[in-house]
DSSP file (Angstrom, degrees, kcal/mol; ACC not computed):
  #  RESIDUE AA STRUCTURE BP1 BP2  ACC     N-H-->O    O-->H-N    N-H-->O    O-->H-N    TCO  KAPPA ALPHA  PHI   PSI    X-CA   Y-CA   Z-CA
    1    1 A X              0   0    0      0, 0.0     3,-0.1     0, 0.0    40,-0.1   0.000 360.0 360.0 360.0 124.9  -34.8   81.7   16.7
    2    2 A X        -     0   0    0      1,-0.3     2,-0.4    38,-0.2    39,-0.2   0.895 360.0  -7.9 -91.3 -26.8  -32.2   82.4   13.8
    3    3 A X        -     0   0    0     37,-1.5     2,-0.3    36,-0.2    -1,-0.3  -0.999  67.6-144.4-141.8 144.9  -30.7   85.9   15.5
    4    4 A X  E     -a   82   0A   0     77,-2.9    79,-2.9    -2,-0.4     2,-0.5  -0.749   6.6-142.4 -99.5 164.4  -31.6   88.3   18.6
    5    5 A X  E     +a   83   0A   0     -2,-0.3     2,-0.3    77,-0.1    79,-0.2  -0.919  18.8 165.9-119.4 155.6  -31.6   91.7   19.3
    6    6 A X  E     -a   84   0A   0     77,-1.2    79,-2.4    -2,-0.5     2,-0.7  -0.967  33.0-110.1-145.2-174.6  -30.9   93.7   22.0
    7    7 A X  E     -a   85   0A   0     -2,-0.3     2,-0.9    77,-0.2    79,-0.1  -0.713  27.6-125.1-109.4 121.8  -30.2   97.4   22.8
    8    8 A X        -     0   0    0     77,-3.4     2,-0.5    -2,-0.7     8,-0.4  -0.377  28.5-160.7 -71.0 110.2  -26.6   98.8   23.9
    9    9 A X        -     0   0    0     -2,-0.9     6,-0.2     6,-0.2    -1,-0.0  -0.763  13.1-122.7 -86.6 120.2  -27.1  100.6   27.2
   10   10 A X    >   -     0   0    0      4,-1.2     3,-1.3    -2,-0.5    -1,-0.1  -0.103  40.8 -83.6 -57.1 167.2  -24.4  103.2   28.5
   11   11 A X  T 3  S+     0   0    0      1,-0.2    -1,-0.1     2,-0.1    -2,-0.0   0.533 130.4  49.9 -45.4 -11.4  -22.7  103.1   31.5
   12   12 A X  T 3  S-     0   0    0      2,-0.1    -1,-0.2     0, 0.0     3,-0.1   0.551 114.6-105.1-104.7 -20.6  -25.4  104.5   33.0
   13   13 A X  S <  S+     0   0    0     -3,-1.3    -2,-0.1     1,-0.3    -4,-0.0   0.626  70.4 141.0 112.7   1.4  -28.4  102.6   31.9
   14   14 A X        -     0   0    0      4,-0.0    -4,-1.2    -6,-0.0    -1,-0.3  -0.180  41.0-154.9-112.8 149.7  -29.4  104.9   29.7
   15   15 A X     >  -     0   0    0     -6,-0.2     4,-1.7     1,-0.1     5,-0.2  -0.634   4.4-167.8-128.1  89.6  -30.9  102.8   26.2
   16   16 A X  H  > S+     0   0    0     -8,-0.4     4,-2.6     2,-0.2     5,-0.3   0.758  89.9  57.2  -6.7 -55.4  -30.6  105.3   23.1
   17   17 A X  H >> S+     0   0    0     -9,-0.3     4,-3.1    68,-0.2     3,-0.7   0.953 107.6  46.3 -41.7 -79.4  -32.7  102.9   21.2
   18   18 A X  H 3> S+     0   0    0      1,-0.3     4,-2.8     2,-0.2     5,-0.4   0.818 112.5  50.0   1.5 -88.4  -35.4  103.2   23.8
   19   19 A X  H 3X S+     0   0    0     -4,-1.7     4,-1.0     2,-0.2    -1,-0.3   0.911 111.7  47.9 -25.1 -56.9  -35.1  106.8   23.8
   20   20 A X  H XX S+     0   0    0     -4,-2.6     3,-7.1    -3,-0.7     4,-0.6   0.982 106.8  56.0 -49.2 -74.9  -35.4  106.9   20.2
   21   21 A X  H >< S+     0   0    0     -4,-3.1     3,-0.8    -5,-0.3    -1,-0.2   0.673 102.2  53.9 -14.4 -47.7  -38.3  104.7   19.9
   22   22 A X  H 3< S+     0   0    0     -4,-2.8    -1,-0.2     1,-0.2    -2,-0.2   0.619 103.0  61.4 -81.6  -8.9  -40.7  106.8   22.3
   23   23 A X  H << S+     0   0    0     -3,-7.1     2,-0.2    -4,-1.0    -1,-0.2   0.836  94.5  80.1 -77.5 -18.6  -39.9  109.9   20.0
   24   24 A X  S << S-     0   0    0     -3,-0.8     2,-0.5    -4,-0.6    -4,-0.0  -0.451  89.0 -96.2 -85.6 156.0  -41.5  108.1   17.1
   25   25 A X    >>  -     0   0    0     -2,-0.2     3,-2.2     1,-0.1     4,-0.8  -0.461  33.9-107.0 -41.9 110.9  -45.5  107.7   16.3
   26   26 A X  H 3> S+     0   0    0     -2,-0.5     4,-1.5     1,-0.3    -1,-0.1   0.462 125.4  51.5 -11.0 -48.9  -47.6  105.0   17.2
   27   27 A X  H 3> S+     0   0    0      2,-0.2     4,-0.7     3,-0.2    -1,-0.3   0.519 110.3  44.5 -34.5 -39.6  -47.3  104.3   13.4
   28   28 A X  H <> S+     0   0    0     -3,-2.2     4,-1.4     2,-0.2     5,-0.3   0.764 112.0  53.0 -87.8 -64.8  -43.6  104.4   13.0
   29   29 A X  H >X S+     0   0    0     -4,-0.8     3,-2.7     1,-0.2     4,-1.5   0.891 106.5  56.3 -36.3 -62.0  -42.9  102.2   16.3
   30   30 A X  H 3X S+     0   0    0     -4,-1.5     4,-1.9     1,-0.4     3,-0.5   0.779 113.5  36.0 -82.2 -43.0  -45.2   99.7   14.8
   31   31 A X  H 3X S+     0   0    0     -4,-0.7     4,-0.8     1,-0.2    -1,-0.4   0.522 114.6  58.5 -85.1   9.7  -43.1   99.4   11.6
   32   32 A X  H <X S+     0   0    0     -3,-2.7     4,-2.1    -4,-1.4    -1,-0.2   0.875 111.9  39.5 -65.7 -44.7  -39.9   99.8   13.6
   33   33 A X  H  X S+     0   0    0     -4,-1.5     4,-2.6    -3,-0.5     5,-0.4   0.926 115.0  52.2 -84.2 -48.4  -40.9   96.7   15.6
   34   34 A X  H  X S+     0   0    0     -4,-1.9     4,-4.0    -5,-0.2    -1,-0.2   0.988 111.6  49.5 -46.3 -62.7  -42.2   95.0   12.6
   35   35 A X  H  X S+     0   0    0     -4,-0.8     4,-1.9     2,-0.2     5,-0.3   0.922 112.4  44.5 -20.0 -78.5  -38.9   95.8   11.2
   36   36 A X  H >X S+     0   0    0     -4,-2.1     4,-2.4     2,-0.2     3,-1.6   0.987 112.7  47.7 -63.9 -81.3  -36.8   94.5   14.1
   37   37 A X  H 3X S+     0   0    0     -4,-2.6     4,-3.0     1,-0.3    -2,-0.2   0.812 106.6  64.7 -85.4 -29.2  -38.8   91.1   14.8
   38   38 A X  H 3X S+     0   0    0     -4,-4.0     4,-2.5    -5,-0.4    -1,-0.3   0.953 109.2  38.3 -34.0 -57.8  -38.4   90.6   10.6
   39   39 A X  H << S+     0   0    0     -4,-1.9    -2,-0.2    -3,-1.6    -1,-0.2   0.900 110.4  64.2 -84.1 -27.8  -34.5   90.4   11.0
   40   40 A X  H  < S+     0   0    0     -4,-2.4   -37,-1.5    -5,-0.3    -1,-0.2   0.960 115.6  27.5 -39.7 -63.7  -35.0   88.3   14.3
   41   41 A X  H  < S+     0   0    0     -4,-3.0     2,-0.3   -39,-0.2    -2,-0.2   0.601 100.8  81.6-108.4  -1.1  -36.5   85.6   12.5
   42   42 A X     <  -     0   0    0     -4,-2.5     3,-0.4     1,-0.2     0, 0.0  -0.846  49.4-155.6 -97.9 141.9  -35.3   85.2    8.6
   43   43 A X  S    S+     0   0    0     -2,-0.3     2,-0.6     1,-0.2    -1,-0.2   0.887  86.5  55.5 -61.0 -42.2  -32.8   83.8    7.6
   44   44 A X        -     0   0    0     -3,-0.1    -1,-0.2     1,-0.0     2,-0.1  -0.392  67.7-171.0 -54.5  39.1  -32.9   85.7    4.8
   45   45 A X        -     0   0    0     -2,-0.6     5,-0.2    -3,-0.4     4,-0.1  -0.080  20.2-130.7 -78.7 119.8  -33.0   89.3    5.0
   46   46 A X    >>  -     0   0    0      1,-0.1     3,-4.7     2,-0.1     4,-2.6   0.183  16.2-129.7 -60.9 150.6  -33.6   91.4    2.2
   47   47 A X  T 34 S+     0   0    0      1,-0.3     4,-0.4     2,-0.2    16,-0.2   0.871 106.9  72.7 -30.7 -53.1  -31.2   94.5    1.6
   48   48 A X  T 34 S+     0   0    0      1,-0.2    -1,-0.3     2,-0.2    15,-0.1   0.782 116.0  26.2 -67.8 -24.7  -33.5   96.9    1.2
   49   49 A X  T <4 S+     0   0    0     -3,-4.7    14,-2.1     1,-0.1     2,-0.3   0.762 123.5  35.6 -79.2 -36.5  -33.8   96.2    5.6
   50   50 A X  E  <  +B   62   0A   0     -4,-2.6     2,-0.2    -5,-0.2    12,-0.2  -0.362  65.8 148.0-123.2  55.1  -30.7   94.9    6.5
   51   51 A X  E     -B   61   0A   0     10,-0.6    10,-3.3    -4,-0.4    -5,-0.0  -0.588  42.4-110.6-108.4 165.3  -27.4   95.4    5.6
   52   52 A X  E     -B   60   0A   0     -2,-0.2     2,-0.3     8,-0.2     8,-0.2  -0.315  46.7-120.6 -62.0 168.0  -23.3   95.6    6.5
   53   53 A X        -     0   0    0      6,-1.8     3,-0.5     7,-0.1     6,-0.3  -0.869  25.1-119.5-102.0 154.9  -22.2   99.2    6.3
   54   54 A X  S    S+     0   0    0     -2,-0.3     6,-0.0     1,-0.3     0, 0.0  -0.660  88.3   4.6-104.7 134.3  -19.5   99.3    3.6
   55   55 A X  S    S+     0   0    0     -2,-0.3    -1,-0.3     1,-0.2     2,-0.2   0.842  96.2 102.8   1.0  91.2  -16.1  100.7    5.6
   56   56 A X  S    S-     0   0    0     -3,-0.5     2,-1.3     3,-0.0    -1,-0.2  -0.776  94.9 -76.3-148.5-162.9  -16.7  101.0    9.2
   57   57 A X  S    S-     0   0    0     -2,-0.2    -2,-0.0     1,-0.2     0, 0.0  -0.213  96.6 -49.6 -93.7  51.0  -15.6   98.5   11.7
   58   58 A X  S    S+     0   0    0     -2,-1.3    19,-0.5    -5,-0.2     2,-0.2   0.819  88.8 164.2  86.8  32.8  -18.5   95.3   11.1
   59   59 A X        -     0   0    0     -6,-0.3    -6,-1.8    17,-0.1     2,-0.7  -0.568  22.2-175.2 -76.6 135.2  -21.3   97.7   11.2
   60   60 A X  E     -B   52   0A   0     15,-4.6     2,-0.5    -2,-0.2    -8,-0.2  -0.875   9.1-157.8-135.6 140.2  -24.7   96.7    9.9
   61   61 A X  E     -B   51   0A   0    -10,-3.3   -10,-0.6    -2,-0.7     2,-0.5  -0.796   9.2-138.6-107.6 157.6  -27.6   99.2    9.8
   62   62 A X  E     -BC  50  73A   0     11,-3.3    11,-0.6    -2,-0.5     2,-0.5  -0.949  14.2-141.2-121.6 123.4  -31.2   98.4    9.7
   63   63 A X  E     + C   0  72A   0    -14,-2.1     2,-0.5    -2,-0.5     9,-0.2  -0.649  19.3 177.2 -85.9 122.0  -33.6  100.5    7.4
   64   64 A X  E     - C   0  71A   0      7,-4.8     7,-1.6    -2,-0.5     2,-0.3  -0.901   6.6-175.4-105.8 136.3  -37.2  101.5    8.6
   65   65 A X  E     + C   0  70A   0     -2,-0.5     2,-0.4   -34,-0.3     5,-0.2  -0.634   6.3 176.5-146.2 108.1  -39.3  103.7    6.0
   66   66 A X  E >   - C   0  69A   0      3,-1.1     3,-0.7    -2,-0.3     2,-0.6  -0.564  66.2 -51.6 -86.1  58.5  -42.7  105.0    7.2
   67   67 A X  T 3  S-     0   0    0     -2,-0.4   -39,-0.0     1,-0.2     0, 0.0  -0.948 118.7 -20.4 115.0-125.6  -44.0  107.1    4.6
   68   68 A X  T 3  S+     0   0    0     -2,-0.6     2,-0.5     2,-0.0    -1,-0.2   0.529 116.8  90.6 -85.0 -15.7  -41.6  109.7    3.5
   69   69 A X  E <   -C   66   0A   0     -3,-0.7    -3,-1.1     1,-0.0     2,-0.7  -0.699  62.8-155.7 -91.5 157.5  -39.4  109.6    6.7
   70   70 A X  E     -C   65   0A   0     -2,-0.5    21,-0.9    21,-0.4     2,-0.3  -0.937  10.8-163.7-106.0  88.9  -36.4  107.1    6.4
   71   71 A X  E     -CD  64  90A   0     -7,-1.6    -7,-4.8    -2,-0.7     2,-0.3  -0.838   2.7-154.1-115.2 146.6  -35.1  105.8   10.0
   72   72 A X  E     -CD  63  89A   0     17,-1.9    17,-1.3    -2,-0.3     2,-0.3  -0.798   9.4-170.1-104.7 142.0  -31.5  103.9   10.7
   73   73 A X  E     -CD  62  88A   0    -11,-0.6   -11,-3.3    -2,-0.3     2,-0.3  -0.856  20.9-163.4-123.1 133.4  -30.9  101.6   13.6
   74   74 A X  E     + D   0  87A   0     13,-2.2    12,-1.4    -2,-0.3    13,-0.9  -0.781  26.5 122.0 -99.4 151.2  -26.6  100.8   13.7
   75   75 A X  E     - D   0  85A   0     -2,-0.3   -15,-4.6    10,-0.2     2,-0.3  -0.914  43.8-117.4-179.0-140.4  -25.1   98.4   15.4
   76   76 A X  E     - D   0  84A   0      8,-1.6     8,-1.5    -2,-0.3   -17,-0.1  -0.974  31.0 -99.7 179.3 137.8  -22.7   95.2   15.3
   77   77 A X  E     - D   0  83A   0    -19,-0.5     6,-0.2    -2,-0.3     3,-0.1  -0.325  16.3-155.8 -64.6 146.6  -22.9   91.3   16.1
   78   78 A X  S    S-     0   0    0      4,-2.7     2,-0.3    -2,-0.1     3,-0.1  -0.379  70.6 -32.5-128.6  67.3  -21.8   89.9   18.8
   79   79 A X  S    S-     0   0    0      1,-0.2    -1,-0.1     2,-0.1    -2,-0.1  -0.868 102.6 -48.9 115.3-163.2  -21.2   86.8   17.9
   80   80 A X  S    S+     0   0    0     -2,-0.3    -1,-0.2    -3,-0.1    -2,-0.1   0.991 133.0  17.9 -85.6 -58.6  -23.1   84.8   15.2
   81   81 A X  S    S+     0   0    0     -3,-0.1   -77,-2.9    -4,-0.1     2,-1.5   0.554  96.0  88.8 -80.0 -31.2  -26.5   85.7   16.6
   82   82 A X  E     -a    4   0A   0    -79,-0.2    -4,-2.7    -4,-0.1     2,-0.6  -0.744  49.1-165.8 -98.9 136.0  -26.7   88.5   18.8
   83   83 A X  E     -aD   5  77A   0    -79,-2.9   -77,-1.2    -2,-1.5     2,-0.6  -0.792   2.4-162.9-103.3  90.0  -27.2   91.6   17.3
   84   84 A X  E     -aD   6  76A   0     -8,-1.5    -8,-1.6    -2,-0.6     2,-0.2  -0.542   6.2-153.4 -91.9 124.9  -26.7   94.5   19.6
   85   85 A X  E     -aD   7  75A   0    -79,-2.4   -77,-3.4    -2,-0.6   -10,-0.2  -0.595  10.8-176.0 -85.4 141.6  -28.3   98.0   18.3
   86   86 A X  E     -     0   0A   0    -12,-1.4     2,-0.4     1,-0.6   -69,-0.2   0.696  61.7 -20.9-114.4 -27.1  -26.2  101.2   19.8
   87   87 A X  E     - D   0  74A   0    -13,-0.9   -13,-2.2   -71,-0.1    -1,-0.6  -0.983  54.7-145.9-162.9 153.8  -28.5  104.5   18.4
   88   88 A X  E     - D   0  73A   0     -2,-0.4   -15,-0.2   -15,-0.3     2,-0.2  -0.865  16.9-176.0-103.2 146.5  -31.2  105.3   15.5
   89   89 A X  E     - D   0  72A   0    -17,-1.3   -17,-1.9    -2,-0.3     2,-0.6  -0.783  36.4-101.0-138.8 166.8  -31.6  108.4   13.7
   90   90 A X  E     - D   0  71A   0     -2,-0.2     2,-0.3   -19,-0.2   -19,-0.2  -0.827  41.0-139.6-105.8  83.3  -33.9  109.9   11.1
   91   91 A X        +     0   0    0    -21,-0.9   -21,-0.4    -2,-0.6     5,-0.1  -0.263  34.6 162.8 -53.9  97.4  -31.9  109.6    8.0
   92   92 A X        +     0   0    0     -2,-0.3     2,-0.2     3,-0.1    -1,-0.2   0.373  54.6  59.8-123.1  19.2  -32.4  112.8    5.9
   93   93 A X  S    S-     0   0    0      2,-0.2     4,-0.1     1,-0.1     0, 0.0  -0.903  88.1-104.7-137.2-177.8  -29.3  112.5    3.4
   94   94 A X  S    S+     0   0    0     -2,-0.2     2,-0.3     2,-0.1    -1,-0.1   0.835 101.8  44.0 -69.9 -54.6  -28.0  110.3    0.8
   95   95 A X  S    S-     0   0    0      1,-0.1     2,-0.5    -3,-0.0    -2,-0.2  -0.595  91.7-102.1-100.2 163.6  -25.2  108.9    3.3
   96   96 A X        -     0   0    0     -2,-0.3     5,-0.1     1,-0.1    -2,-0.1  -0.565  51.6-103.0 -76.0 125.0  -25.1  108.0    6.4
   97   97 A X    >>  -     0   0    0     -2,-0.5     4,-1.7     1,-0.2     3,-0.9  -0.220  25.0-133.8 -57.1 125.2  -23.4  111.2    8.9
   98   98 A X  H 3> S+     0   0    0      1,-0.3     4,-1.8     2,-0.2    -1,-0.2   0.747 102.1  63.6 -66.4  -2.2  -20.2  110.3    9.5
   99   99 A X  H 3> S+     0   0    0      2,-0.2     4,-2.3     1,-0.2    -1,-0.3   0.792  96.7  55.0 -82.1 -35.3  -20.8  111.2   13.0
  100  100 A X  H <> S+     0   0    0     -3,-0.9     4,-0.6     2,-0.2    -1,-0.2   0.662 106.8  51.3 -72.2 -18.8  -23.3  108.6   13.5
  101  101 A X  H  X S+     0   0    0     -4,-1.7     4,-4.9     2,-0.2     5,-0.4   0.888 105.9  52.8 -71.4 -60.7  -20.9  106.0   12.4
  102  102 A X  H  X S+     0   0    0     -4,-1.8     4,-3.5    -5,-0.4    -2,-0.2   0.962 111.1  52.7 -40.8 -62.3  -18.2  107.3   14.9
  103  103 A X  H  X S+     0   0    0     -4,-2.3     4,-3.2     1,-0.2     5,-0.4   0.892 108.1  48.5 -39.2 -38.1  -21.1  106.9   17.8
  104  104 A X  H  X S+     0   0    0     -4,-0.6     4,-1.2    -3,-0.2    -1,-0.2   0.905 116.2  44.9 -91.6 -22.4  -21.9  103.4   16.9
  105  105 A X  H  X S+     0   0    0     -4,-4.9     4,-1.7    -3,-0.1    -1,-0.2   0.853 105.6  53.7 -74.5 -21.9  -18.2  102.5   16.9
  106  106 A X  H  X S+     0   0    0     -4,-3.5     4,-1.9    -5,-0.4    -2,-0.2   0.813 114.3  45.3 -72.7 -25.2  -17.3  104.1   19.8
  107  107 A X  H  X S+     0   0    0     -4,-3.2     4,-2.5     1,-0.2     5,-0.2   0.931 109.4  58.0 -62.3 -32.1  -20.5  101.8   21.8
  108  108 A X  H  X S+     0   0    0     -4,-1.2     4,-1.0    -5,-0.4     5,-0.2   0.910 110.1  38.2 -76.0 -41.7  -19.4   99.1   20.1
  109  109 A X  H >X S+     0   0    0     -4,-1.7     3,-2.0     1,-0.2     4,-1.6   0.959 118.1  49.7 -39.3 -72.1  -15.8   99.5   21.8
  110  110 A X  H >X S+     0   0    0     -4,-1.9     4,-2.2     1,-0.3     3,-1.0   0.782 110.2  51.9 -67.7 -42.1  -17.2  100.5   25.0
  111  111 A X  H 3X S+     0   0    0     -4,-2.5     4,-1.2     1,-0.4    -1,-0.3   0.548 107.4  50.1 -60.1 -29.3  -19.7   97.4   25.0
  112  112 A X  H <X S+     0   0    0     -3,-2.0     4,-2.2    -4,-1.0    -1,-0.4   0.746 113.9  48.8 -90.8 -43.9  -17.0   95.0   24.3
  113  113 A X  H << S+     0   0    0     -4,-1.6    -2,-0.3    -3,-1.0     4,-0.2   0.893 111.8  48.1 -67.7 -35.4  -14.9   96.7   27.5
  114  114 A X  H >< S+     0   0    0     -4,-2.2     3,-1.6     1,-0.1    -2,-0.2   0.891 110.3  52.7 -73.6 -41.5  -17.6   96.6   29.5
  115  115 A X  H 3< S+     0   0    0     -4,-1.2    -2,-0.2    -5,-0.3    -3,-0.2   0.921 103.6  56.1 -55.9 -40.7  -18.3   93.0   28.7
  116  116 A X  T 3<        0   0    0     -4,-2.2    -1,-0.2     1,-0.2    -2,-0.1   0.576 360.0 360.0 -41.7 -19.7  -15.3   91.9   29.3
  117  117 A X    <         0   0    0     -3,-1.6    -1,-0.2    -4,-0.2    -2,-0.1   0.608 360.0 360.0 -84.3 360.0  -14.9   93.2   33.1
């Protein structure tokens, strides 16, 4: 296995990925998941899936594209290999919303405070 993933869970239990996931089509899950198990197991992964986000705090987002819609998964290493995802959206402008950035630093904080306890 070169990397895993897993899904950042609130304080509550609540999984935002999860959530996301069941909003998309049977069609869209499947290349999400396709998606997802790609960066699990090359080493290599092209850009056009995977990349850091250029100034945020070690952010790396993962690109889905089904058709005309565009979907983001954020999130941040934890460690050399786990990759924990905090939220996805349906990307419908040039940049990434700075508001979705703020979200995925502020799990990434809380994730690291809660791991710690």
């Amino acid at each position: 296995m070169v990397r895993q993933i897993i899904f950042y869970k609130t304080a509550t239990g609540r999984s935002p990925i999860d959530e996301f996931l069941d909003t998309l089509s049977s069609r869209q899950a499947q290349k999400a998941a396709w998606v997802l198990k790609l960066i699990e197991d090359m080493d290599i992964i092209p850009s056009q899936y995977f990349q850091e986000m250029s100034s945020t705090n070690e952010l790396w987002e993962i690109r889905v594209r089904v058709g005309s819609n565009i979907f983001r998964f954020l999130g941040f290493f934890d460690g050399s290999k786990l990759l924990v995802l905090t939220h996805a959206f349906q990307k419908k402008t040039r940049k990434t919303p700075r508001q979705e950035i703020r979200l995925a630093e502020e799990r990434k904080k809380d994730y690291f405070r809660r791991k710690k306890k």
